[in-house]
RONU-284257 format. One record per residue: x, y, z of N, C-alpha, C, CB in turn; residue in three letters. Coordinates in steps of 0.02 Angstrom, whole numbers, padded with zeros to 5 digits, always signed. Glycine has a CB too. Layout:
N
XYZXYZXYZXYZALA/...
This chain:
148
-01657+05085-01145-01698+05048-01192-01663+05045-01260-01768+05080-01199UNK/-01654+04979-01279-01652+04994-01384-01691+04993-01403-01625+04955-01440UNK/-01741+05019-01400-01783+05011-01455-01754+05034-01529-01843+05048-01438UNK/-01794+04985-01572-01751+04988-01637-01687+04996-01670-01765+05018-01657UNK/-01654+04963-01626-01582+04949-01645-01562+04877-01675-01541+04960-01582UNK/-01538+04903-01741-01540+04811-01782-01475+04794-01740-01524+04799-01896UNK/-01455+04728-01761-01384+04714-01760-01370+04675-01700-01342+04776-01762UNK/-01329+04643-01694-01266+04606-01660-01205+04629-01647-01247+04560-01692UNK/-01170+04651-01597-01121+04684-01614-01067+04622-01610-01113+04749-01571UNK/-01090+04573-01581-01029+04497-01575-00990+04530-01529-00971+04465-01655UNK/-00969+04571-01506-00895+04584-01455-00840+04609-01486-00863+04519-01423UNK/-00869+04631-01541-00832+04664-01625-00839+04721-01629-00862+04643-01697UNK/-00779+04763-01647-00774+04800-01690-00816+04807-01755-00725+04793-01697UNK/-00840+04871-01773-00880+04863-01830-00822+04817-01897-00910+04953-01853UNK/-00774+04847-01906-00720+04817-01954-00714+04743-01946-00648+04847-01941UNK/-00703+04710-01868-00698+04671-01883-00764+04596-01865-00639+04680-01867UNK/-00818+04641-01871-00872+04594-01882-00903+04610-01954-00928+04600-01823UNK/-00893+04646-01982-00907+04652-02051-00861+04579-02095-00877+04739-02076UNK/-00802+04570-02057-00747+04528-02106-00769+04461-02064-00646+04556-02104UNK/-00790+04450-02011-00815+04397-01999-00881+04360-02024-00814+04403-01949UNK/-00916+04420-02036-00984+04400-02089-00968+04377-02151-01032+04461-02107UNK/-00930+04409-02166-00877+04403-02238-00887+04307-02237-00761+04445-02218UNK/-00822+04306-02212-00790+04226-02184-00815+04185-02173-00761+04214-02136UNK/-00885+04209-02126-00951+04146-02114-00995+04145-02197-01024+04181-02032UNK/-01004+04207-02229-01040+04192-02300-01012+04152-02349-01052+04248-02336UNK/-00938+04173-02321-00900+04112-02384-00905+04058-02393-00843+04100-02387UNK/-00886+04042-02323-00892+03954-02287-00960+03927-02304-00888+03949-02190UNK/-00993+03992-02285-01064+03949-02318-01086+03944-02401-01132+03987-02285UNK/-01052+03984-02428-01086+03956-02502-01032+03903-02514-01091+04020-02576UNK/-00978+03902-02505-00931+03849-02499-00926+03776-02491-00906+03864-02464UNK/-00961+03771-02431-00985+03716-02397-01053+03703-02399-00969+03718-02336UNK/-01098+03758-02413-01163+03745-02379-01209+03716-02337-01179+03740-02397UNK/-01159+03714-02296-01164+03697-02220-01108+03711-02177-01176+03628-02210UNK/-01118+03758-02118-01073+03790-02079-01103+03773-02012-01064+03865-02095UNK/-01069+03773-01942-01059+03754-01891-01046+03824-01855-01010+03701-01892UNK/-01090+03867-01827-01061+03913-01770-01118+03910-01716-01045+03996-01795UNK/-01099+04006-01700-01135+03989-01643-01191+04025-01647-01101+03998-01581UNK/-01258+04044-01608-01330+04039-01619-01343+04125-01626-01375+03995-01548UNK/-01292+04159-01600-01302+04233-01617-01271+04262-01693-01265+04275-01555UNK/-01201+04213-01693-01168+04236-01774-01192+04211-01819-01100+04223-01792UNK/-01248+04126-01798-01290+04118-01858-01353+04170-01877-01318+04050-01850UNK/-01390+04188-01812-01438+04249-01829-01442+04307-01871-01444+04273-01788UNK/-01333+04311-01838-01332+04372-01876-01296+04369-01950-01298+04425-01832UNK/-01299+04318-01961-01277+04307-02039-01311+04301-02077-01245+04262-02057UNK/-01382+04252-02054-01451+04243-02116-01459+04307-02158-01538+04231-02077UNK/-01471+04364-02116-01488+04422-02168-01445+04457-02217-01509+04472-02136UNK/-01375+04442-02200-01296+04455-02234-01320+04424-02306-01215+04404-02189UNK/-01316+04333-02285-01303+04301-02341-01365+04322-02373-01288+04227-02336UNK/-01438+04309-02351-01510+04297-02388-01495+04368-02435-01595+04298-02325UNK/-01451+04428-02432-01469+04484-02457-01400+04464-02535-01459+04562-02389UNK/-01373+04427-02501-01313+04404-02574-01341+04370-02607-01243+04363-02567UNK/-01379+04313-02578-01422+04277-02642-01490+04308-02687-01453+04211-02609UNK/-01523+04356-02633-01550+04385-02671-01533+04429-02738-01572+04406-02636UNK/-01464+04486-02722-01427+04497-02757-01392+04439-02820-01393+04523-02713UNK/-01394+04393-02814-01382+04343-02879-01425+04311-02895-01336+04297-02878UNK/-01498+04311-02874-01549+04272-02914-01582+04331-02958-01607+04228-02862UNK/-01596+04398-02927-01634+04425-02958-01590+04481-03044-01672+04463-02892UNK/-01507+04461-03029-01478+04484-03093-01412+04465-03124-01474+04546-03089UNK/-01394+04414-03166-01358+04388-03180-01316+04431-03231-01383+04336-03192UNK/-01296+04486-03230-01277+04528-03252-01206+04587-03217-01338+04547-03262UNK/-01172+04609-03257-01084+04605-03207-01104+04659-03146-00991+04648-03266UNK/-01151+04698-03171-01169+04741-03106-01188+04710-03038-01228+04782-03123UNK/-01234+04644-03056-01262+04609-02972-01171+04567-02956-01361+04518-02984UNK/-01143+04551-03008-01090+04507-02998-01038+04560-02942-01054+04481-03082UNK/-01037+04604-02982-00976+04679-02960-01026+04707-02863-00992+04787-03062UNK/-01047+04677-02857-01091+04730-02818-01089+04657-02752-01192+04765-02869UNK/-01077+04587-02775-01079+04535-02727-00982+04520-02714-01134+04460-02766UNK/-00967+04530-02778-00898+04547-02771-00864+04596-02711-00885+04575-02831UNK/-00899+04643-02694-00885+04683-02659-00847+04656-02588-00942+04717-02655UNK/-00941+04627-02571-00920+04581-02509-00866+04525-02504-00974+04549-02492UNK/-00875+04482-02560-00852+04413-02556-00807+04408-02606-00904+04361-02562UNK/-00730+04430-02603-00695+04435-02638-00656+04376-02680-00669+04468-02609UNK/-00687+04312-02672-00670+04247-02690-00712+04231-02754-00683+04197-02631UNK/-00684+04243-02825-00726+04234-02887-00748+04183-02898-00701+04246-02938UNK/-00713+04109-02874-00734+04065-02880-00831+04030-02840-00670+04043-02864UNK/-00813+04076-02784-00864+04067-02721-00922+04111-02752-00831+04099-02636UNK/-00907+04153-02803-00957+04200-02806-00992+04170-02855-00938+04271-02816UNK/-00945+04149-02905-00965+04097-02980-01019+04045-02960-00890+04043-03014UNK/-01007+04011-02899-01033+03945-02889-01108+03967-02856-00980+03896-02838UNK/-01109+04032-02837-01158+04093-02802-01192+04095-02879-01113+04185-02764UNK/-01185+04116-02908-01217+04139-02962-01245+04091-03017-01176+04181-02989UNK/-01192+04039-03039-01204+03964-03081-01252+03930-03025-01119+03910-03097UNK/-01245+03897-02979-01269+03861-02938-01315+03862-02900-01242+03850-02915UNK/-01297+03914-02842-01353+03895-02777-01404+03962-02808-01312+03907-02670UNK/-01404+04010-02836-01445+04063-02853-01502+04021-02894-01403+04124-02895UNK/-01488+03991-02945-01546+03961-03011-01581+03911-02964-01504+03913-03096UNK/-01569+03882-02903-01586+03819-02852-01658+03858-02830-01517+03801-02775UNK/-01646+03946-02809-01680+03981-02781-01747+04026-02817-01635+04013-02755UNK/-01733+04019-02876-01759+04060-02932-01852+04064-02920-01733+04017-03014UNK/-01861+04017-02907-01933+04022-02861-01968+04042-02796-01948+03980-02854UNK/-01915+04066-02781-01929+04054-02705-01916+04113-02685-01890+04000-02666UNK/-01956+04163-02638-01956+04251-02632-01931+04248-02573-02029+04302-02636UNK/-01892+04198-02570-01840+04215-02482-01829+04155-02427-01889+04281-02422UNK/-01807+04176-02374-01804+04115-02353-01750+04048-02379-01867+04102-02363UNK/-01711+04093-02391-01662+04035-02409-01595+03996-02361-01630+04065-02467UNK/-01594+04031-02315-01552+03972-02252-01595+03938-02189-01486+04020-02204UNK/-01580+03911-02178-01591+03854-02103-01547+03872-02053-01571+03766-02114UNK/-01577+03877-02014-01543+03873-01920-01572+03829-01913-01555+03931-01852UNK/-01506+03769-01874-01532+03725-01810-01488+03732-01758-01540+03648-01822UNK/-01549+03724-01721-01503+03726-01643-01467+03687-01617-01532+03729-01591UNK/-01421+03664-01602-01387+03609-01578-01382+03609-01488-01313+03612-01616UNK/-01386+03641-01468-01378+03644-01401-01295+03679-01381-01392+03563-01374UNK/-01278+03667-01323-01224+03725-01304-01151+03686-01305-01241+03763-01220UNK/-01125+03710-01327-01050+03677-01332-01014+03668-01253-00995+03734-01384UNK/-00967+03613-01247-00945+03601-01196-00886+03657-01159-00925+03539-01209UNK/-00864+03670-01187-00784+03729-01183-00827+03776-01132-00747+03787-01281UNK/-00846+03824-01167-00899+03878-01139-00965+03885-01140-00891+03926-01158UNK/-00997+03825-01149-01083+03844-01149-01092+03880-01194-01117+03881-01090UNK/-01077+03894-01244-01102+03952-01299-01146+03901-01347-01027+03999-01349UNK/-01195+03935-01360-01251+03901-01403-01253+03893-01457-01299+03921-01403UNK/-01243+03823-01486-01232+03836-01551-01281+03783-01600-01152+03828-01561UNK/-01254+03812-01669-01302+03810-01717-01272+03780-01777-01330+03875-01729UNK/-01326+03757-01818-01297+03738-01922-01350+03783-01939-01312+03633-01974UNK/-01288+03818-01995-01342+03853-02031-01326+03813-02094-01337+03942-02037UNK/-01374+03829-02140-01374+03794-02212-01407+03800-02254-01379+03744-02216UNK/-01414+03800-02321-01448+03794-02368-01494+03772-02381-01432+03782-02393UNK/-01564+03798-02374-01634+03761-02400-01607+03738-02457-01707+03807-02415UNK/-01629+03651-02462-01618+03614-02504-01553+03574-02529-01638+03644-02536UNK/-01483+03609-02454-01442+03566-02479-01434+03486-02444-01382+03604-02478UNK/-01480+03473-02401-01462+03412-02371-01468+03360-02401-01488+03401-02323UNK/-01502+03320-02445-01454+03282-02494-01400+03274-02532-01467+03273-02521UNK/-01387+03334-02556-01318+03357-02565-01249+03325-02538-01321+03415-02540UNK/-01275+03345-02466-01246+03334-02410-01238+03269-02383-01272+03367-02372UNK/-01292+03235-02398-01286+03156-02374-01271+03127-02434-01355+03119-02340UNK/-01257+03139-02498-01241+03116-02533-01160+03104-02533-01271+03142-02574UNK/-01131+03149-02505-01051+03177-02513-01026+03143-02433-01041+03287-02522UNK/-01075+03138-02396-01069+03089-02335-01052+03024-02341-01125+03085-02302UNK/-01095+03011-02380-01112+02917-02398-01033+02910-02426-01193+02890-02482UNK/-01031+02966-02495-00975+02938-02533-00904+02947-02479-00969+02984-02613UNK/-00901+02972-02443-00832+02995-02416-00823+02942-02366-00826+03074-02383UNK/-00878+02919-02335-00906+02852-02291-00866+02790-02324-01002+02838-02301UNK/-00889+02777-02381-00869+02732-02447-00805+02728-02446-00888+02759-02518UNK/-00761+02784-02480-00697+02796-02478-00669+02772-02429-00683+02851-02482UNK/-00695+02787-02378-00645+02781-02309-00625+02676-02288-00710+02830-02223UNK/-00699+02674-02309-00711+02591-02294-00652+02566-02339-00797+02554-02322UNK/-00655+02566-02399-00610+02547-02473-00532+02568-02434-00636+02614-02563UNK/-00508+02614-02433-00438+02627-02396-00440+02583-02348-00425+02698-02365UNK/-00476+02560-02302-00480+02520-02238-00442+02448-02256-00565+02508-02214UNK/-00516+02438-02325-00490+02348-02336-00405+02356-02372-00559+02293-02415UNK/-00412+02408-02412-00340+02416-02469-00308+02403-02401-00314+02506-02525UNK/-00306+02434-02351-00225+02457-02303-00239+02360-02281-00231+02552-02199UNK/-00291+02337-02249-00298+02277-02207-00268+02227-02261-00381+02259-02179UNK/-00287+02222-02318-00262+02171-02383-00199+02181-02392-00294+02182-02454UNK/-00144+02240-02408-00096+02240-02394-00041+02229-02319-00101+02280-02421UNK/-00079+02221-02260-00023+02203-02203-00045+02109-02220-00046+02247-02096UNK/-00103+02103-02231-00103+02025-02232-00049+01995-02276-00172+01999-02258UNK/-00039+02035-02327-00010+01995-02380+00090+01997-02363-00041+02037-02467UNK/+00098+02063-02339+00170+02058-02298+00189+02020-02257+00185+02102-02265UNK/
């Protein structure tokens, strides 16, 4: 029986699922929106939800030094602390999304988006524009073979 045994062990080493939690928290304040699979998203919500909590509730070098720990990227932590933390400042938790996507083709492994309550406009915003871009390069490249 487990009873009461937290955790995931992923097929990991404690060392090296600690640095994979790491890597998935980054990607996600980074991106705020990440792509895995339905057990490493489970087991990340409570990783990250405990870093943002840690930067909403103290903007001060101690919560900074103490998220630093984990996430050794100042820039990622800055944008943690300026950004997605003040987004949250109301809100007593609950701050990522799981969706399920269904099982990947390779190996059937089940997978998932995790993400940011509240970043999906964000997200379709940076869609549209990159959408945009792509069209504009299209006509630029098509207008230049016409004219050769």
């Amino acid at each position: 029986m487990r009873h009461r045994w937290r955790g995931r062990k992923l097929g990991r080493k404690s060392a090296t699922r600690k640095a994979l939690l790491r890597g998935l928290a980054k990607s996600l304040f980074d991106r705020e929106r990440i792509r895995t699979t339905l057990p490493k998203a489970k087991e990340l919500r409570p990783f990250a939800e405990r870093l943002i909590t840690i930067s909403r509730k103290g903007d001060d070098l101690h919560a900074r030094r103490r998220v630093l720990r984990t996430i050794t990227n100042a820039g990622i932590v800055r944008k943690l602390f300026d950004t997605i933390a003040p987004r949250f400042s109301d809100r007593p938790g609950g701050y990522l999304r799981i969706l399920k996507l269904g099982r990947r083709r390779g190996d059937a492994a089940e997978m998932a988006i995790v993400e940011l309550v509240g970043s999906e406009e964000k997200i379709t915003r940076r869609k549209r524009y990159l959408k945009k871009e792509k069209e504009t390069k299209k006509t630029a490249s098509a207008g230049e073979k016409g004219s050769a």
